[in-house]
N, C-alpha and C positions, 0 to 999 in steps of 0.2 A: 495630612492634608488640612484637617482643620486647625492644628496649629499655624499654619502655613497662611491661611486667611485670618484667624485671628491676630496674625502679628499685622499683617497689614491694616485692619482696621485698625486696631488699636498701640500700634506702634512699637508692641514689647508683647512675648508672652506670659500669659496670666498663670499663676502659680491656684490657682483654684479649684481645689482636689475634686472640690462635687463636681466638677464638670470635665474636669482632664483625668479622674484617675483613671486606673486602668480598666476597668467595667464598660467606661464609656469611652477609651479614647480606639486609636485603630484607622483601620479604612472606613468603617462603617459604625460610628460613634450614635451613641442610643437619645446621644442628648446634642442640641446646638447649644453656642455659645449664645448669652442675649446680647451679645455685639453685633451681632450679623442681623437679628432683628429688624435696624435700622438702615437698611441697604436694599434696594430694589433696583431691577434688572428686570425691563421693557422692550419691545420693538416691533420690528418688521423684518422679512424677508422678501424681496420683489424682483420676479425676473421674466424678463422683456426681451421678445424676439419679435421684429419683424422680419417678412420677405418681401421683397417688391421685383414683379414683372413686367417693363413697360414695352408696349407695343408702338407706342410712337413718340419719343422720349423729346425732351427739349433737347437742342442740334448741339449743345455744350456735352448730353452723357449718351451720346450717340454710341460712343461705344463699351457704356457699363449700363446694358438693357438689365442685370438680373442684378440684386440686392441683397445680401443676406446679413442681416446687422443683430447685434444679441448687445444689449445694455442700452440705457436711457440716455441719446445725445446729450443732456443738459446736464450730464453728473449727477443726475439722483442716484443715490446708492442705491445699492442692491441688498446691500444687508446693513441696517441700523439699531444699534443695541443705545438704549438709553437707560444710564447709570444714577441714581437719585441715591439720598443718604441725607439723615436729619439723626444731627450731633444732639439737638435740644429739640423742647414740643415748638421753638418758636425761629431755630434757625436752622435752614436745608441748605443742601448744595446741591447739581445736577453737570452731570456731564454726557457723552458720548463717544460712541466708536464705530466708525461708518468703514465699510468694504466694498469697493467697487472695482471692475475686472471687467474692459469691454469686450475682451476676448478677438484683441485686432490680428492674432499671430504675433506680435510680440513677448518675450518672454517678462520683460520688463514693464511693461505696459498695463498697471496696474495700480491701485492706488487706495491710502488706507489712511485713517488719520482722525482728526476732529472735525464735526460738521459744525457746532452752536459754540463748541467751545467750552470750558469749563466756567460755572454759572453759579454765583452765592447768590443766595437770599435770605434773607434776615427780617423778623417782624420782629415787634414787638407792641403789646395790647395793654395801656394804661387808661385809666379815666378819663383822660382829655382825646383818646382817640386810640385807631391801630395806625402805627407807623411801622413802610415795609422799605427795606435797602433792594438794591440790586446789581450786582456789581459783577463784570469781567463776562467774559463768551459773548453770545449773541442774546439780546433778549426781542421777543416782538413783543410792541407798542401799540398805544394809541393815545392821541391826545384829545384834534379836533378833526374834522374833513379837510378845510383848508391848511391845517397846519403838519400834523401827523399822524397820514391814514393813508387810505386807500380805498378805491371804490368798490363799492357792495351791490350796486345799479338795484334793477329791480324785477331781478332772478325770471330775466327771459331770456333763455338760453339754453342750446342743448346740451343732453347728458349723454350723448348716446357713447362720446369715446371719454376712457375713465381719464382723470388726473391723478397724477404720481401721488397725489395724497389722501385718494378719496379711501374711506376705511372700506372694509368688508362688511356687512349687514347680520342679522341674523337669520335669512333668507333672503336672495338673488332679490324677491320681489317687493323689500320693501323699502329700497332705496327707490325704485319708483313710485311705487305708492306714495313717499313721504313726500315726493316733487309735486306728485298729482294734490296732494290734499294741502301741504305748506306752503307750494312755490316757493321752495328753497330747500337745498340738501345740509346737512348738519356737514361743516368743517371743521379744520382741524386749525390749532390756536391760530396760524396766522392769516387766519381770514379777514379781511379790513385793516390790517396792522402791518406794519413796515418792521425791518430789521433795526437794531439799534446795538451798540460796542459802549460800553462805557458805564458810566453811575447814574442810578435811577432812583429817588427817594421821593415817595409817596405818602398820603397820609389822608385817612378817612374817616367819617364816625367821630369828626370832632365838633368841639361845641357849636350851636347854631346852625346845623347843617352842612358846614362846611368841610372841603373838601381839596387838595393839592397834589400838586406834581412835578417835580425839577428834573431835568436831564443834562447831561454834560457829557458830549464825547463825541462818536460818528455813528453817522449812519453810511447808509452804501453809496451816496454818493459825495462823501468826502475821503476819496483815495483813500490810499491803504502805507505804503511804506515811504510817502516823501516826507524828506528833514525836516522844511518848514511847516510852522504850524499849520493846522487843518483840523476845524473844529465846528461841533453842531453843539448851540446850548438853545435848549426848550421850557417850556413848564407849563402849567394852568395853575387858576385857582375859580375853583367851584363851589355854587351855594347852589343848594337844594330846597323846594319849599314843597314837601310832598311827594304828587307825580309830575311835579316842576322843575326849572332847573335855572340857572344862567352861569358862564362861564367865562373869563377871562382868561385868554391863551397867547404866547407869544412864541418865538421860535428866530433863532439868525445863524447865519452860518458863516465859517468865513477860511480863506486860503489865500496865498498870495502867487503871483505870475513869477517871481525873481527869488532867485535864492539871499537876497537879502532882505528880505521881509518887508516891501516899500510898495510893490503896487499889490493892492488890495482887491479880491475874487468876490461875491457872496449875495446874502441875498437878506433881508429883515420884515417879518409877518405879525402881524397884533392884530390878533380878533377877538370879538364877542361871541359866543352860542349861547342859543335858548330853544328854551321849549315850555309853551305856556298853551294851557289848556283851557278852555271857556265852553261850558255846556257841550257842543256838537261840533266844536271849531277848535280845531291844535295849528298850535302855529308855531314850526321846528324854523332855523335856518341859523346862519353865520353872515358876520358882517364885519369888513376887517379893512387895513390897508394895509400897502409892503413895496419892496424895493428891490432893484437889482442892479447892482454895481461892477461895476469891470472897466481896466483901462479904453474900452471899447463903449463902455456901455452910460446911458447921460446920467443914470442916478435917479430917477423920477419917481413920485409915489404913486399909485394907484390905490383903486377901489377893489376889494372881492365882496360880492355880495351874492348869498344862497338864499331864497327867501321861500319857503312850503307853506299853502294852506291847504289843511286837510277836513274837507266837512262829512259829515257820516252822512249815512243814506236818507236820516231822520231828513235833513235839512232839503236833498237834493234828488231823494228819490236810490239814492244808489250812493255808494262810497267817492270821494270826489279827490285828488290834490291839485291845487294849482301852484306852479315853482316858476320863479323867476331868476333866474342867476344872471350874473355880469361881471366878468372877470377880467380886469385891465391888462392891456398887453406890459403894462409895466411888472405886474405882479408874477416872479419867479417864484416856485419850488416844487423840485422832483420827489420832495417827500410829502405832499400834498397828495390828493382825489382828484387833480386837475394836471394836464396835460400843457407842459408849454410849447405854444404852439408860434412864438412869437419873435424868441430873441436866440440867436446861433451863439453858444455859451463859447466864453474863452477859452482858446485851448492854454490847459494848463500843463501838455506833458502828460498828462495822466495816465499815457499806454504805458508805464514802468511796469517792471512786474510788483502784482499784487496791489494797482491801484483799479481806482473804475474808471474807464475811457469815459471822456465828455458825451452828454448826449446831445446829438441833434434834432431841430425843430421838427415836428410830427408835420408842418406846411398844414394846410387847413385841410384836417383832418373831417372823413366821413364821422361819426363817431355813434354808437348806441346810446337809446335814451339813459340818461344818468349819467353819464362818462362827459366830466365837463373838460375844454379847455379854456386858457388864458386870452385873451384878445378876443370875446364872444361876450353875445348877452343874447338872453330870448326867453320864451315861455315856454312852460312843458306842462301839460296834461295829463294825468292816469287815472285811469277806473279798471275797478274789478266789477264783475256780472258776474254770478252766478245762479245757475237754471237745473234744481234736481243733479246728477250727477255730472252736467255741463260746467265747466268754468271757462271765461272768455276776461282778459285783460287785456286794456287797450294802452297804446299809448300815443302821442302825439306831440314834437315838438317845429318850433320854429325857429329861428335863431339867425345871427348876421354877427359878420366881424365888426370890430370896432375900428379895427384903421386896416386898411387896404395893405398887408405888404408882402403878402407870399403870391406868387402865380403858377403854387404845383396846389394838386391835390390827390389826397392820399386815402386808399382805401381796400376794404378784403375781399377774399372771396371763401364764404362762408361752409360754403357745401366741401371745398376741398381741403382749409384752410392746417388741420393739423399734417394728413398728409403731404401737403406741399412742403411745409417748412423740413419734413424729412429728406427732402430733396439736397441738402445741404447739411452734413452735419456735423460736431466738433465748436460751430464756430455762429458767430451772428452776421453773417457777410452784408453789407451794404452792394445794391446797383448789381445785380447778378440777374441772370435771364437772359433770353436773349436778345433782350435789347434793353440791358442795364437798369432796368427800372423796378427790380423787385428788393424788398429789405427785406432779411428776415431777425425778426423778432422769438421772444421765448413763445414756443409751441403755436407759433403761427407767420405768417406772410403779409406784409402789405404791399400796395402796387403807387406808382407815383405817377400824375399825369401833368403834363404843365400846358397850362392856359397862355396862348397867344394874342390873345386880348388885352386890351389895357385893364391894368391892376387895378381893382375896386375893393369896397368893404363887402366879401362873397356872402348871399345869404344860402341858409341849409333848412330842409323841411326832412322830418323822418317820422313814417308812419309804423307802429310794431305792436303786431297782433298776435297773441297767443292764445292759444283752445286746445283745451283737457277736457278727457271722457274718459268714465270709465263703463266698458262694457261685459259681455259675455261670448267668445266663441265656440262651439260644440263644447259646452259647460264648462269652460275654464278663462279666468281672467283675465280679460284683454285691456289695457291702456295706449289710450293713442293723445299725441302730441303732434299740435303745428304751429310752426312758428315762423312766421312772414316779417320781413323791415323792409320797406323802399325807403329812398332815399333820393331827395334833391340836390344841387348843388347851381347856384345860377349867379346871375351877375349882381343883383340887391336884394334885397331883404322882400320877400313876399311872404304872406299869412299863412296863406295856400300852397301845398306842392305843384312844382310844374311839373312835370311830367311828358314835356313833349323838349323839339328840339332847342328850343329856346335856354331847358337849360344846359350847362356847360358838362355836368356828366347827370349820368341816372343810375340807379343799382334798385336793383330786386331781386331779394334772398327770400329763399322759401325751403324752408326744413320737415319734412314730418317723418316721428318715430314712433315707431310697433313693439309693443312688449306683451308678450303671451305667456302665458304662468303656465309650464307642461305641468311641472309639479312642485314641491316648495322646495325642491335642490334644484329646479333647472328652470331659464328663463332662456325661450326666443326671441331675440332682438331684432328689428329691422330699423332703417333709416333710409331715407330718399332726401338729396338735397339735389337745388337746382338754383344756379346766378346767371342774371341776365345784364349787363351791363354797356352801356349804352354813352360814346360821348358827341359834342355837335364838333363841328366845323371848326369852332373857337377855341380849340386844343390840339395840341400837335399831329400830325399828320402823318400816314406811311409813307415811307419817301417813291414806293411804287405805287399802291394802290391809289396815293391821295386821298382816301380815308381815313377817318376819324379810329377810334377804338369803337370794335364792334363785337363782344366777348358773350360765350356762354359756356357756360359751365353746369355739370352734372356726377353726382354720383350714389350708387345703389350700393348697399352693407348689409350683410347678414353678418348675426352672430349669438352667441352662446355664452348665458350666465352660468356655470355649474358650482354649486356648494359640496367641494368635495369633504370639509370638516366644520367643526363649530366655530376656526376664525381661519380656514382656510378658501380662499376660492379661484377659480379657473374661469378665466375670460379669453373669450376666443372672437374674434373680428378681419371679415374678409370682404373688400370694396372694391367695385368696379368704378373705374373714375374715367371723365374724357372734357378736354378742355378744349378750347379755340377761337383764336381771334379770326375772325370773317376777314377782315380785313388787313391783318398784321401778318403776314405768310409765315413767319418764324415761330409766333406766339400760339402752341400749341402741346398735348400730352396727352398720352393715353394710355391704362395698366390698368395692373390691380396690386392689390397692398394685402398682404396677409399677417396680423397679429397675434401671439398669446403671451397674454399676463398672469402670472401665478405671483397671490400674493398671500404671506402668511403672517399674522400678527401672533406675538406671545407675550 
């Protein structure tokens, strides 16, 4: 056996008596080779079963009221083994082996393969700097926000249903603890980072502070197996002066509409980032311009601009940021922290296999504070308070499009939002429901509403409060969470939220979660969410009732953290849910959902 691995690593067997002869070799050899040394073997195990019960189902699964589903709709595996191996102190390689099995009754119905791909990395550490390679599989990135990121907001959000990637703890309780005291949960690499295929060379710790980075290849949304070219080149170059910084970023993409390479697809991004400090005053932001081309499309440049100012308490009494952003509807990229909200991309074919389908405009999207789109500008607001074991963060933004040209608008619903998209699985359906107006997205639902109103530049107001405690109940630790966001939407741009009919829709989401420490293997979960959604007259209409959208929504969840080992744990979650449009006879559901996740890391 272990010759049998030693020829694999090392390509031939070793004639090297100390450690093959016969004392040590066999089934159960007293000694390893020091070849294997350098090889590691990581992962996880995750297996996922819901049930779902519905007592008053949308009129489309009228007749599959019961659900019994076992593996994660979006392809997360169920078993991932990660293969690591370092040839030199200064160059590794990593791969993987993923096993997924939805268990449909199929015999064939199974699936096994590469998930990141096989992955070099290469450094090397001279006097003028470390320079690292990266080359082949998938690697996750980051550049700038506008150029090659993704959004990180400002961790107001519930935890109560886990994601495929949250780790295990070392007790149930202090993955909420860690929320309660950080406002924020520790992730796994690709948190704020995008996917990326191709060569990646870096370069740090060189003279004068400076700092680089080139990329060359695709990302996810430059297709996958068409002929003609299809290509994303990136880079920065960064200078540091301290706890300072500024940076020089660029990014273009490009594919063409015809198989003779003549009409040209893409998009071109050049920013600045900084971050400069002055006694009690930080001042972060991005400042850039960019382009979007397509036989469709006029070619125009725009402005993106991120602007933070952040003053301490010294200054203001309390911790303060104020942000300005403004992002041209001209300004395209899906590998951006911003949403394009603006320009319906060309179809390139893209549904081939193993490419990525075009995305469509978000329409002027509700959106949470932080989560910027394209064709908006406006002010945002945050403050933290904190009062002995109360914490209370605010936020506040206002915002208006820049040119008038969507007449839907697009928005969630919070309380039900992962359960619903279970509603649908296998696939990301557009226009479903029963009255074609739901999309579903990765692990969630949006709803679309259109405006019969003449088409203006729409303004958004959105208020989002969060309040942490930590208490005591009959001696054992209690944490509670709540988390509130309303939402405007109206015909121009106001300072202020409206809140009454005037504007064109309303939402208010209200979350609160319960964690009880029985013991440090077992945590009590609960959660209460409730959406209230609200549109005027000036959006589309039921064709019986002649009302507007008049939507509430509610649901209650118990559930169960159990630490059955040192990286083993048992999560158990069971929700009563019930929805309904007052007004829309069709637009309704009601059940319960029952989950358990066993996940084990090794």
């Amino acid at each position: 056996m272990i010759a049998f691995l030693n020829q694999n690593v090392t390509g031939q067997l070793r004639s090297d008596t100390s450690e093959f002869s016969p004392i040590n070799s066999g089934l159960f050899p007293k000694k390893i080779s020091s070849a294997l040394d350098n090889i590691s073997i990581s992962g996880y195990y995750r297996f996922l079963g819901a049930y779902s019960q519905m007592s008053n189902p949308y009129p489309e699964f009228e007749s599959i009221k019961r659900k019994v589903f076992l593996g994660d709709d979006s392809n997360i595996p169920q078993l991932m083994l990660t293969i690591g191996g370092k040839p030199s102190k200064t160059t590794s390689f990593s791969t993987d082996l993923f096993l997924w099995a939805p268990l449909s009754g199929s015999t064939t119905d199974y699936a096994k393969g590469l998930n990141l791909g096989i992955n070099l990395t290469g450094s090397h550490s001279t006097k003028y700097g470390l320079f690292n390679i990266k080359m082949g599989g998938i690697h996750w990135y980051t550049l700038s926000p506008f150029t090659f990121s993704s959004n990180t907001a400002y961790n107001r959000f519930s935890i109560f249903e886990r994601n495929p990637w949250d780790p295990n703890t070392n007790e149930p309780y202090d993955r909420y603890k860690t929320f309660y005291k950080n406002g924020a949960l520790t992730q796994d690499v690709r948190w704020g980072q995008q996917a990326f295929q191709g060569f990646i060379l870096d370069g740090a710790r060189l003279p004068q502070g400076f700092s680089f980075a080139f990329m060359h290849g695709k990302s996810q949304f430059n297709g996958g197996s068409l002929p003609r070219p299809n290509l994303m080149t990136a880079g920065k170059i960064k200078k540091d002066f301290k706890d300072n910084f500024v940076s020089l970023n660029a990014i273009s993409s490009q594919t063409f509409t015809d198989s003779l390479a003549r009409l040209a697809i893409g998009f071109n991004l050049i920013t600045t980032e900084y971050k400069l400090k002055w006694k009690e005053l930080t001042l972060l932001g991005e400042i850039g311009l960019g382009n979007y081309y397509s036989p469709t499309a006029s070619n125009k440049w725009g402005e993106a601009i991120d602007l933070k100012f952040q003053f301490s308490k010294k200054w203001t009494y309390f911790p303060l940021e104020v942000r300005y952003f403004q992002v041209s509807p001209n300004v395209i990229n899906n590998n951006g922290a911003f949403w394009n909200s603006s320009i319906q991309e060309f179809n390139t074919n893209f549904a081939a296999t193993g490419s990525q389908t075009p995305l469509i405009p978000f329409a002027s999207s509700l959106v949470n504070i932080g989560q910027l789109t394209n064709n908006r500008r406006g002010l945002i607001l945050n403050t933290d308070l904190n009062y002995k074991k109360n914490k209370l963060t605010l936020g506040y933004s206002a915002a208006s499009e820049i040119s008038g040209i969507s007449n839907r608008i697009t928005y969630g619903h919070p309380a039900n939002n992962l359960a619903l998209s279970r509603f649908w699985r296998w696939a990301f359906p557009a226009n479903v429901g029963p009255y074609g107006n739901l999309n579903k997205i990765y692990r969630g639902v949006y709803e679309t509403v259109t405006i019969t109103d003449s088409i203006t530049a729409k303004g958004f107001n959105t208020l989002e409060v969060s309040f942490k405690t930590e208490t005591k109940l009959f001696g054992r630790d209690l944490l509670i969470f709540y988390l509130g966001s309303f939402h405007s939407v109206q015909q121009r741009f106001s300072a202020l939220p409206i809140y009454s009919s005037k504007a064109y829709l309303q939402s208010y989401n209200n979350q609160a979660e319960f964690y009880y420490k029985l013991n440090k293997h077992v945590i009590f979960s609960n959660y209460f969410g409730f959406d209230r959604i609200l549109a005027n007259n000036k959006t589309e209409l039921d064709q019986v009732s002649l009302k507007p959208k008049n939507q509430i929504g509610w649901s209650y969840s118990i559930g169960l953290d159990l630490q059955l080992a040192k990286n083993t744990g048992l999560y158990l979650r069971h929700r009563w849910m019930k929805y309904q449009d007052l007004n829309f006879s069709l637009d309704h559901y009601q059940g319960t959902e029952t989950t358990v996740e066993l996940k084990i890391f090794f």
